[in-house]
MARBA-3410 file (N, C-alpha, C, O; in Angstrom, 1 decimal):
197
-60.2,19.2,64.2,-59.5,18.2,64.9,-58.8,17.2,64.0,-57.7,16.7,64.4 ~ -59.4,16.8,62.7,-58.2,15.7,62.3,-57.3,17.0,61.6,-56.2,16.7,62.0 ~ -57.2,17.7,61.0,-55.5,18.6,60.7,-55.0,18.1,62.0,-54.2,17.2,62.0 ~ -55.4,18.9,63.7,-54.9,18.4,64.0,-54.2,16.9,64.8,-53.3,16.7,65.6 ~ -54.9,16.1,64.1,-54.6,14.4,64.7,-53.6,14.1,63.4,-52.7,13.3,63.5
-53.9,14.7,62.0,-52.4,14.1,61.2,-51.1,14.5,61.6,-50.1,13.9,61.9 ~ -51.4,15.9,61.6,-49.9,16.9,62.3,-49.6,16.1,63.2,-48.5,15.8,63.0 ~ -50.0,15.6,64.3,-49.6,15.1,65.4,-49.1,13.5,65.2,-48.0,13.3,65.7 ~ -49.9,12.4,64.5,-49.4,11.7,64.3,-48.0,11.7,63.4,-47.2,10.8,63.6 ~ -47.8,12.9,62.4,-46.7,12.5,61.5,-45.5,13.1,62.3,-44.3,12.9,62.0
-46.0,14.1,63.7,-44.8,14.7,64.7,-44.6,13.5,64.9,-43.5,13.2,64.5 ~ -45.4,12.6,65.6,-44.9,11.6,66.7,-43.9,10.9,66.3,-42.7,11.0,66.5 ~ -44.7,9.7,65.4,-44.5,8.5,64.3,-42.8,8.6,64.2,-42.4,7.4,64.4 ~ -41.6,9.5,64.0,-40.1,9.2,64.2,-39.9,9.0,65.1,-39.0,8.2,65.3 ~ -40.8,9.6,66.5,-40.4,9.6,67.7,-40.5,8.2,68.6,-39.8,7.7,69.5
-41.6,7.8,68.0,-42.3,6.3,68.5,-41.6,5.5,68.4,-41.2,4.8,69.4 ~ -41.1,5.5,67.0,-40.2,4.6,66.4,-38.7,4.6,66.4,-38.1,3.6,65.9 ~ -38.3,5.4,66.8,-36.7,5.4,67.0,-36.8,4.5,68.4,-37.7,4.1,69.1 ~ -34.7,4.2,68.5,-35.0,3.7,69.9,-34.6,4.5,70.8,-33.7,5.3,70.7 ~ -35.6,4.3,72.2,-35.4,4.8,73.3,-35.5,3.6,74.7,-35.3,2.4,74.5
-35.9,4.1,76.2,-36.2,3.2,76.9,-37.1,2.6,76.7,-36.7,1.4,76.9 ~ -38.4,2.5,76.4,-39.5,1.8,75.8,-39.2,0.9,74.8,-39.5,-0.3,75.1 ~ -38.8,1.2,73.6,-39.0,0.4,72.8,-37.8,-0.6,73.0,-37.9,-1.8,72.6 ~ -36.5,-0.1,73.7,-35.6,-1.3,73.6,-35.9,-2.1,74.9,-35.3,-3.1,75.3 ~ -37.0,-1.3,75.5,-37.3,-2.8,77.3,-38.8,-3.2,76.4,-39.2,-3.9,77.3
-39.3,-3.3,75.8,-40.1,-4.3,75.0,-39.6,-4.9,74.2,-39.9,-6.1,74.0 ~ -38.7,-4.1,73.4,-38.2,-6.0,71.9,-37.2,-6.6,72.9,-37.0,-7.8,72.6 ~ -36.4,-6.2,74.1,-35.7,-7.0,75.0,-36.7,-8.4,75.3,-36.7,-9.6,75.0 ~ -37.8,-7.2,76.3,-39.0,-8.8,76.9,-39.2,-9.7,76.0,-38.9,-10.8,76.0 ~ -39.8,-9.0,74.9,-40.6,-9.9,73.6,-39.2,-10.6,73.2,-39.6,-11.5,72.5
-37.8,-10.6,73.1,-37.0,-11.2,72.6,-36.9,-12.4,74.0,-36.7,-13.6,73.8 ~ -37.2,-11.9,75.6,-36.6,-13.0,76.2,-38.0,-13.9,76.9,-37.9,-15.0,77.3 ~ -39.1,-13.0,76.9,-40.4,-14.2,77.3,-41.5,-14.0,76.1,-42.6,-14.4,76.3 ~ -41.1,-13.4,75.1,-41.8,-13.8,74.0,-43.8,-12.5,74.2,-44.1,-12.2,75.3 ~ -44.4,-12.1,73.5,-45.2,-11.3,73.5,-46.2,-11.2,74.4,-46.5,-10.1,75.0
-46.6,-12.2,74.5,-48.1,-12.8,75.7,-47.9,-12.4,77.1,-48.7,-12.0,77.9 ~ -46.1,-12.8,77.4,-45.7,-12.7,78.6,-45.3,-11.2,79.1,-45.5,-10.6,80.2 ~ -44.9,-10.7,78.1,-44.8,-9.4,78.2,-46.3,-8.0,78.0,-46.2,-6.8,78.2 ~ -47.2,-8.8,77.5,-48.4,-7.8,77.8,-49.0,-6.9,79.1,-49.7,-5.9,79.1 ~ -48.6,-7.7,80.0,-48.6,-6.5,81.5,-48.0,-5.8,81.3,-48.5,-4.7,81.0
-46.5,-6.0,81.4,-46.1,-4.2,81.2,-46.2,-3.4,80.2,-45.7,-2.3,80.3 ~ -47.0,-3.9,79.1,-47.0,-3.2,78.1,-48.4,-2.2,78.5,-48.4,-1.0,78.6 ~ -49.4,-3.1,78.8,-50.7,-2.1,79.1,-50.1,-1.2,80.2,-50.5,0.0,80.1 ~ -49.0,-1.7,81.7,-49.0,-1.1,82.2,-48.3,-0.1,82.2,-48.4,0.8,83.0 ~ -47.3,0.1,80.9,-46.8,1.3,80.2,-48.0,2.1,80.1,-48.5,2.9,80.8
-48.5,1.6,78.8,-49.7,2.5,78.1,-50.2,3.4,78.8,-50.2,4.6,78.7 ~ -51.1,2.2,80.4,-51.9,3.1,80.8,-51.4,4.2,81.7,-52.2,5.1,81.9 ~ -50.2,4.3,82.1,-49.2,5.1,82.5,-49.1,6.3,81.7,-49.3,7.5,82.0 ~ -48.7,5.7,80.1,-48.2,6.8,79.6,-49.5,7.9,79.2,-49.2,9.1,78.8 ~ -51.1,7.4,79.3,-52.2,7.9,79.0,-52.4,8.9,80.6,-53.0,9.9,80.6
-52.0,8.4,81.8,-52.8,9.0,82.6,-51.7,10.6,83.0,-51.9,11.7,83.3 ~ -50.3,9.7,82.8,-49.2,11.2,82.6,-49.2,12.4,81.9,-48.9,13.5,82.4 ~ -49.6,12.1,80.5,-49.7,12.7,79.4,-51.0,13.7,79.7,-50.9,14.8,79.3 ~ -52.3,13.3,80.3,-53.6,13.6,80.3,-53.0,14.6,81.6,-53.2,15.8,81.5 ~ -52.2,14.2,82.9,-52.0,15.6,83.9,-51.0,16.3,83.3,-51.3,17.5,83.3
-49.5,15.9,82.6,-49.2,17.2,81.6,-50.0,18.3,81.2,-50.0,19.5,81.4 ~ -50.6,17.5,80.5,-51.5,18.3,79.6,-52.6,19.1,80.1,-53.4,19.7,79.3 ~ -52.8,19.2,81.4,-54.0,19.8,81.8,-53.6,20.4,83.2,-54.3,20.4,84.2 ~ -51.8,20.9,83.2,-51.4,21.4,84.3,-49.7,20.8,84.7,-48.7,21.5,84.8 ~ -49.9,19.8,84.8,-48.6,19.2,85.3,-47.2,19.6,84.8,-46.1,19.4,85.4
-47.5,20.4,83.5,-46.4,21.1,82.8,-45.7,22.5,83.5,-44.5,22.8,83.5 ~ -46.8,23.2,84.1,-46.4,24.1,85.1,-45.5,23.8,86.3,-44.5,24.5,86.7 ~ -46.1,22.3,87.2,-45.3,22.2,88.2,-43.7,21.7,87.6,-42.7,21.9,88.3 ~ -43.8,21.2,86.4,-41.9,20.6,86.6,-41.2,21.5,86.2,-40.1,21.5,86.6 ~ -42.0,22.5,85.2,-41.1,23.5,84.9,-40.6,24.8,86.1,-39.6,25.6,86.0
-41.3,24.8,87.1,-41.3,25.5,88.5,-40.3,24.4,89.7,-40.1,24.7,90.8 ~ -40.0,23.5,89.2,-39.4,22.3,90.0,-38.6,22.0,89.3,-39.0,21.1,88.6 ~ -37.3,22.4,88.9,-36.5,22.1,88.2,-35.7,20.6,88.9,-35.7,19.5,88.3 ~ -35.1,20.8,90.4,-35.1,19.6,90.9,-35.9,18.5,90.8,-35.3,17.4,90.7 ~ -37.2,18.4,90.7,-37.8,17.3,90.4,-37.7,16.8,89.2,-37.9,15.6,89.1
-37.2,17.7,88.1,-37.3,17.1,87.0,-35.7,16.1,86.9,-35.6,15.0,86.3 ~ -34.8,16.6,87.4,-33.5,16.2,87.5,-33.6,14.8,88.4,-33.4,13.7,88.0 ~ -33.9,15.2,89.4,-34.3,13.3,89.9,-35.2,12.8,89.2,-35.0,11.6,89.4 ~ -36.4,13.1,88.4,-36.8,12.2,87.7,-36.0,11.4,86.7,-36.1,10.2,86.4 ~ -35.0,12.5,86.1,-34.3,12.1,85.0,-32.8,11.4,85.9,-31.9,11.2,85.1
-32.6,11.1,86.9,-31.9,9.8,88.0,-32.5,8.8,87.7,-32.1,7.8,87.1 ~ -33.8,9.1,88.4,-34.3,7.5,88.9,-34.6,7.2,87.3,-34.4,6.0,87.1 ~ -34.8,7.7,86.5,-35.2,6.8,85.0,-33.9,6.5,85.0,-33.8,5.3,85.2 ~ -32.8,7.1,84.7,-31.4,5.9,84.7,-31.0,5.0,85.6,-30.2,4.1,85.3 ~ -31.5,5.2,86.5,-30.8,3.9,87.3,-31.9,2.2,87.2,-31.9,1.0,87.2
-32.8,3.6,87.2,-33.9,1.8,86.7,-33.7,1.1,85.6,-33.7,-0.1,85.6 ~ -33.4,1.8,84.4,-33.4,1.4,83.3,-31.7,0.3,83.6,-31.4,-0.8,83.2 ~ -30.9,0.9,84.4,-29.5,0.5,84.4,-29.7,-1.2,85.1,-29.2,-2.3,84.8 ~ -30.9,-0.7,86.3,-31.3,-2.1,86.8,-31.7,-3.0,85.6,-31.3,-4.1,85.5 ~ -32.6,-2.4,84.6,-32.9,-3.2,83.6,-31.8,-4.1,82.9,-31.6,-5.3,82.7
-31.2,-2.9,82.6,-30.0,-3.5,81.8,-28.6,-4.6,82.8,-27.6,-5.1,82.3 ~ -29.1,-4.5,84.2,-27.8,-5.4,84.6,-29.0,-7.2,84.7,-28.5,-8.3,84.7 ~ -30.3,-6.8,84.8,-30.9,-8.3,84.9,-30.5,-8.8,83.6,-30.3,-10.0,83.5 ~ -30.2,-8.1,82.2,-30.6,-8.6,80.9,-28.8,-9.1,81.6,-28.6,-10.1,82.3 ~ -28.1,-8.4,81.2,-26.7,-9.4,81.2,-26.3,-10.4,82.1,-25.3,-11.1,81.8
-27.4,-10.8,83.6,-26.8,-11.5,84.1,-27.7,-13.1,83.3,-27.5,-14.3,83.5 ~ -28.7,-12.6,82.4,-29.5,-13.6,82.1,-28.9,-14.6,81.2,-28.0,-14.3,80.4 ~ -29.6,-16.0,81.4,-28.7,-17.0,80.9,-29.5,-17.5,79.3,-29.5,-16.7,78.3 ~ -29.9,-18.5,79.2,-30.8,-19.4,78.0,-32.4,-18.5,78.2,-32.7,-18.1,79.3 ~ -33.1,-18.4,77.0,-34.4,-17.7,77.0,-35.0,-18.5,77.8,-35.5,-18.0,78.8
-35.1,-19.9,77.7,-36.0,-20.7,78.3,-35.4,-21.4,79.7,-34.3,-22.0,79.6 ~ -36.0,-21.4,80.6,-35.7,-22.5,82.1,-35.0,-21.6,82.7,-34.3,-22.2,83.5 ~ -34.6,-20.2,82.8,-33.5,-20.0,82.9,-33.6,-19.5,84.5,-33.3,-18.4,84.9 ~ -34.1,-20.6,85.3,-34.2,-20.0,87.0,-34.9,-18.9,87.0,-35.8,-18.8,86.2 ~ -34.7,-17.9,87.6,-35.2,-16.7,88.4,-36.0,-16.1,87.6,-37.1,-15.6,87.8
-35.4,-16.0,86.5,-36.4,-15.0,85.0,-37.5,-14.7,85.5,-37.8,-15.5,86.4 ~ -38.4,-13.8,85.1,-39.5,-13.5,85.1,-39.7,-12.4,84.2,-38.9,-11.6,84.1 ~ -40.9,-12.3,83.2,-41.3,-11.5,82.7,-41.8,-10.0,83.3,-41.7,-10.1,84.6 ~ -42.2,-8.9,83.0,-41.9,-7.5,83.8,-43.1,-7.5,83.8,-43.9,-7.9,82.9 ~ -43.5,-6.9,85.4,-45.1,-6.8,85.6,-45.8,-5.6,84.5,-45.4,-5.1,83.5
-46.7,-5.6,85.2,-47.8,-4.3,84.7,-46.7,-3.1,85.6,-45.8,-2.3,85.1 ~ -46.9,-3.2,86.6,-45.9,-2.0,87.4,-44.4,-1.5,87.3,-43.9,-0.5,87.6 ~ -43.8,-2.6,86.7,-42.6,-2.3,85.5,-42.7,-2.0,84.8,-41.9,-1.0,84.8 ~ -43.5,-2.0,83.4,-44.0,-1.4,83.2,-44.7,0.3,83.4,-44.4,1.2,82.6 ~ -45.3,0.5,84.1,-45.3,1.5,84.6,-44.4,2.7,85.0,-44.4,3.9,84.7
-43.3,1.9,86.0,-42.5,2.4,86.2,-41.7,2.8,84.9,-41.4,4.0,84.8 ~ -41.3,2.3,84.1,-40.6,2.4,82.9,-40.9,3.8,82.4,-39.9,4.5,82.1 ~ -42.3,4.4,82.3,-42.6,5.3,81.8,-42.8,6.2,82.7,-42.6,7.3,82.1 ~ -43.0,6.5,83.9,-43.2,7.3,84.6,-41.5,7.8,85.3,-41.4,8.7,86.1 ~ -40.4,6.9,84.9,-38.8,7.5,85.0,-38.6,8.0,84.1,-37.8,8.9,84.3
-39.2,7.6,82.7,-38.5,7.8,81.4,-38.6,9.4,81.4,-39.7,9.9,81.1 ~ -37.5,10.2,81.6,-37.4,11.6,81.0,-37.6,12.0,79.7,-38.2,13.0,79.3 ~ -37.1,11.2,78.9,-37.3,11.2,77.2,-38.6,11.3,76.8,-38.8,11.9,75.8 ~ -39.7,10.7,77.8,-41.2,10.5,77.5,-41.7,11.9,77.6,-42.3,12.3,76.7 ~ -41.4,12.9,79.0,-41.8,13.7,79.3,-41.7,15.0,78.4,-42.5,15.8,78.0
-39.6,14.6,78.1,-40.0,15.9,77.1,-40.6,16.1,76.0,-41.0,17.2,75.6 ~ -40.8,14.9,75.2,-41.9,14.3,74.2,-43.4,15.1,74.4,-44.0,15.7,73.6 ~ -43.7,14.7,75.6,-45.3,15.0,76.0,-45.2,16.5,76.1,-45.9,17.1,75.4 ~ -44.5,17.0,76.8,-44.6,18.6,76.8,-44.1,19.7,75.4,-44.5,20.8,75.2 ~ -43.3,18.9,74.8,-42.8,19.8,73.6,-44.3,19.1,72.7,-44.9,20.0,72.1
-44.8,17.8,72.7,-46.0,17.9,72.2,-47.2,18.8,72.0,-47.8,19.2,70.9 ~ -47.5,19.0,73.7,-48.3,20.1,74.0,-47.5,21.2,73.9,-47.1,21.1,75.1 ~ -47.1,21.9,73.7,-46.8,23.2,72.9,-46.4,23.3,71.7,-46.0,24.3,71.1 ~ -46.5,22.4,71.2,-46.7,22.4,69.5,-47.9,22.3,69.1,-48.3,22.8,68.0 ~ -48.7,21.8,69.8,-50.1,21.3,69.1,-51.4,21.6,69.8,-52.5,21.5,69.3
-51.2,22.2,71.3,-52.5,22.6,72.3,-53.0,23.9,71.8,-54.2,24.3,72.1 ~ -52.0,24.7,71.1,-52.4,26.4,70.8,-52.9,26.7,69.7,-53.1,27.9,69.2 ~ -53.4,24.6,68.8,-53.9,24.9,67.5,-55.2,24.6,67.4,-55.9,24.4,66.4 ~ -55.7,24.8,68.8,-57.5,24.5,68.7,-57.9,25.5,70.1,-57.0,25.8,70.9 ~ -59.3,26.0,70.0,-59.5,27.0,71.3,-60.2,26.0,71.9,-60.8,26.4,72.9
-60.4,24.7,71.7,-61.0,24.0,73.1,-59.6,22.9,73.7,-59.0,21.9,73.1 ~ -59.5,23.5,74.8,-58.2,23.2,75.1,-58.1,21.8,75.9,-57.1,21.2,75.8 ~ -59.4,21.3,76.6,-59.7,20.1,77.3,-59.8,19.0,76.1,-59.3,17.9,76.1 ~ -60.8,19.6,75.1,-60.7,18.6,74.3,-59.6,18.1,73.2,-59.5,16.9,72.7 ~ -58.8,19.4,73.0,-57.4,19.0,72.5,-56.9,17.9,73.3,-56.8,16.7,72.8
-56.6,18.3,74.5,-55.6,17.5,75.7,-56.1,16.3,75.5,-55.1,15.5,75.3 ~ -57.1,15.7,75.5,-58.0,14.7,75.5,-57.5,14.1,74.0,-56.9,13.0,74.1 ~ -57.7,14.5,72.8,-57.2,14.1,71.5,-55.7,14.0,71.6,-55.2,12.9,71.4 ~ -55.3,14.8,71.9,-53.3,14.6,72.0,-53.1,13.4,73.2,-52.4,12.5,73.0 ~ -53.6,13.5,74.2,-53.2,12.3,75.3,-53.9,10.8,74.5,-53.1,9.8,74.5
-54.9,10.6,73.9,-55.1,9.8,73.1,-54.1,9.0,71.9,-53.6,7.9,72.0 ~ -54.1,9.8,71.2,-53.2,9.7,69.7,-52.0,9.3,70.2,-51.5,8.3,69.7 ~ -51.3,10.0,71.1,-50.3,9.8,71.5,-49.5,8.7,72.4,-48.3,8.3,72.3 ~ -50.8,8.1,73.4,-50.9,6.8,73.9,-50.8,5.5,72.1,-50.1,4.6,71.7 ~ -51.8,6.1,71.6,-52.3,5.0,70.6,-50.6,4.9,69.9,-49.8,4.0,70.0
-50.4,6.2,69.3,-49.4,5.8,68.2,-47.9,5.0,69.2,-47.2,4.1,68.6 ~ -47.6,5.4,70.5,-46.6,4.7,71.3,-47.0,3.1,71.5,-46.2,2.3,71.6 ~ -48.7,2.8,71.5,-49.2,1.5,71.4,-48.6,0.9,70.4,-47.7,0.2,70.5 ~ -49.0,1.1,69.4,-48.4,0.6,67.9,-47.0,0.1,67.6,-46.4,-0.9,67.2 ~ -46.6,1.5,68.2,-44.5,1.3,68.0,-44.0,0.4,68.9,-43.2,-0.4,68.5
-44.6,0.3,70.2,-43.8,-0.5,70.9,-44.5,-1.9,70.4,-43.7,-2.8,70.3 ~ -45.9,-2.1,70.2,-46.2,-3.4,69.8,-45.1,-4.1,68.3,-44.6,-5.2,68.1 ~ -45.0,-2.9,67.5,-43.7,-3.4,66.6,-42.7,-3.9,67.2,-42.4,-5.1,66.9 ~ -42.0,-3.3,68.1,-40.9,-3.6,68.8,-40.8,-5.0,69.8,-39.8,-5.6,70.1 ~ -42.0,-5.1,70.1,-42.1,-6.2,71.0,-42.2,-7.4,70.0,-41.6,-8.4,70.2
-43.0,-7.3,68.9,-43.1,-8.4,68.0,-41.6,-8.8,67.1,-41.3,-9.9,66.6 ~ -40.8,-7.6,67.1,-39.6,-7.9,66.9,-38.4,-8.6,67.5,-37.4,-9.3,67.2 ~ -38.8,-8.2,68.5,-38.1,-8.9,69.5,-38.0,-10.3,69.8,-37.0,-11.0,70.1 ~ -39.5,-10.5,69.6,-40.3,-12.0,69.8,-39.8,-12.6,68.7,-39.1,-13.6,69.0 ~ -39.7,-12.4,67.4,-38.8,-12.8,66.3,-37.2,-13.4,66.5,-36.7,-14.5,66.3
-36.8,-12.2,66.9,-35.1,-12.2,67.2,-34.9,-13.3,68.4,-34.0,-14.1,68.4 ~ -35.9,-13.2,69.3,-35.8,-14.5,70.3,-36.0,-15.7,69.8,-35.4,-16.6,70.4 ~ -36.6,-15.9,68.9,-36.6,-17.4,68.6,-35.1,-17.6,67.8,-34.5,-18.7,67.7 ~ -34.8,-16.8,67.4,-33.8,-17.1,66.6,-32.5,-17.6,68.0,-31.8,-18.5,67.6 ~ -32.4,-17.2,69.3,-31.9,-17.5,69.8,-32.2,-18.2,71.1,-32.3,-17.8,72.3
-32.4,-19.5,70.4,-33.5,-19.7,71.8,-32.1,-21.4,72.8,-32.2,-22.3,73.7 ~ -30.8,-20.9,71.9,-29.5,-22.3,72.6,-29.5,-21.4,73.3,-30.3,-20.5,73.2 ~ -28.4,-21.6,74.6,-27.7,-21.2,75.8,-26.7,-19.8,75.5,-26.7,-18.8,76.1 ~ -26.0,-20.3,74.5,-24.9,-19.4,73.9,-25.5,-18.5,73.2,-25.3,-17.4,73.7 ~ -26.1,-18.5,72.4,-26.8,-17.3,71.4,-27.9,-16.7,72.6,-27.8,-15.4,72.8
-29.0,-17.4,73.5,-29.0,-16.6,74.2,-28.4,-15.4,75.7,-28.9,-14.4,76.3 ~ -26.9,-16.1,75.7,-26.0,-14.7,76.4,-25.8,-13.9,75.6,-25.7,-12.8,76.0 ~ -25.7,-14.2,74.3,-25.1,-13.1,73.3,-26.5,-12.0,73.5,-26.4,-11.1,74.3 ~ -27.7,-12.2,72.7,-29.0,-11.9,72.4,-28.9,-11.0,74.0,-29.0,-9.8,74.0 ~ -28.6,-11.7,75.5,-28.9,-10.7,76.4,-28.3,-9.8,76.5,-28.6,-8.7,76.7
-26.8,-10.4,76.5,-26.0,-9.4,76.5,-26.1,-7.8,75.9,-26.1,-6.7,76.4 ~ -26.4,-8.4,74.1,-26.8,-7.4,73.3,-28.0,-6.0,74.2,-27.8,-4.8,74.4 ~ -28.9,-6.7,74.6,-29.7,-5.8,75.1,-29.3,-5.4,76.2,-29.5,-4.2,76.5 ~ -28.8,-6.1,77.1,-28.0,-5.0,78.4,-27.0,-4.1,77.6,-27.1,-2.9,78.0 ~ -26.1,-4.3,76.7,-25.5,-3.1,76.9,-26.2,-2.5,76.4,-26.1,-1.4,76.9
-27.4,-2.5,75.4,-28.0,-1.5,74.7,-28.9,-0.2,75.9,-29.1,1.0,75.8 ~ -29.4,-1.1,76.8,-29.6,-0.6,77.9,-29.1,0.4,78.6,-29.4,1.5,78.9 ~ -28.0,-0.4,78.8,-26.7,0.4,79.7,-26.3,2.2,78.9,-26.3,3.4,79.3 ~ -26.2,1.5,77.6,-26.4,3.1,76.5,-27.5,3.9,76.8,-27.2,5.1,76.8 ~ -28.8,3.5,76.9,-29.9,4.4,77.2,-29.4,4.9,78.4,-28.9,6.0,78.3
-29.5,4.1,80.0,-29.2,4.9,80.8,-28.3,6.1,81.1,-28.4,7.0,81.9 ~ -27.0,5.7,80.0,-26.0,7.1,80.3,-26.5,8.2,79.8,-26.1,9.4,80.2 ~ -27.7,7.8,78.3,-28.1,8.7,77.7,-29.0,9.8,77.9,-29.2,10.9,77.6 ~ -29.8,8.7,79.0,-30.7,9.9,80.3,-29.9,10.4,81.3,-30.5,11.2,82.0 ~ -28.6,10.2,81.5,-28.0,10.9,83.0,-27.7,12.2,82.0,-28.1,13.3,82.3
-26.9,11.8,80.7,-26.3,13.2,79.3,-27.2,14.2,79.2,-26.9,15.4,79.2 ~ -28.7,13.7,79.1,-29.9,14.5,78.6,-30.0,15.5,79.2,-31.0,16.3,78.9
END
């Protein structure tokens, strides 16, 4: 089991860390309500991406691949949420006082990861890279839905503390439309990049 938990960590680790929907809707929050405020959706990612990954991995890969429709409206509704994402960032004003704002629940969170198509094919090209390298197959699944949760914990906690950085840097009126702006369109790019996928 640790051959396979390095293999798997040194697969992940570019994947974690590049940007995707995750890591640019956490250094967004952490850039506009700062880390603390953003920890609901962060667990409520995690625990999302732990309980998805764990029915992947012990079946769920059968049904999407037999559902090809489902998988195609999954990969909808992850763009258009993400697009919702990205039209609150641009209509947003100053980091701080700024009316309506709110930080993203636990279930935003959630949601985030359970649209994100990019996650899935992650989780499934995972498990067929790495479930056919042990004969106990529950306990692999169990190790891979683990590691995999953890090392996405890690990356986006970078991302979110980055963000939280970059936000203080822009914490006037003006530099914060810029700073939102920035991340809506970056947004806006993720979503077309899930409708392309």
């Amino acid at each position: 089991m640790t051959e396979l938990t390095v293999a798997l960590v040194l697969f992940l680790f570019p994947l974690a860390y590049s940007p995707g929907p995750g890591n640019l809707f956490f250094a967004a929050n952490g850039a506009r309500f700062g880390v603390r405020a953003t920890l609901p959706a962060f667990l409520g990612y995690h625990l999302a991406t732990w309980l998805v990954t764990l029915a992947i991995g012990l079946g769920l890969i059968g049904t999407l691949a037999t559902a090809p429709d489902l998988a195609r409206a999954l990969q909808w509704a992850g763009a258009v949420y993400v697009g919702w994402l990205a039209l609150r960032f641009l209509r947003a004003g100053a980091l701080e006082g700024a009316g309506d704002a709110r930080p993203a629940s636990l279930w935003d969170g959630a949601l985030l990861l359970v649209l994100n198509p990019k996650a899935y094919v992650i989780i499934v090209l995972m498990f067929t890279q790495f479930a056919p390298l042990t004969a106990d197959v529950p306990g692999a699944t169990l190790l891979i839905t683990s590691v995999f949760t953890l090392n996405n914990f890690v990356a986006f906690m970078v991302w979110t503390l980055a963000g939280d950085v970059l936000g203080r840097w822009f914490r006037k009126d003006t530099s914060a439309r810029i700073l939102n702006f920035g991340f809506g369109l970056l947004l806006i790019g993720v979503a077309l990049w899930l409708l392309a996928a």
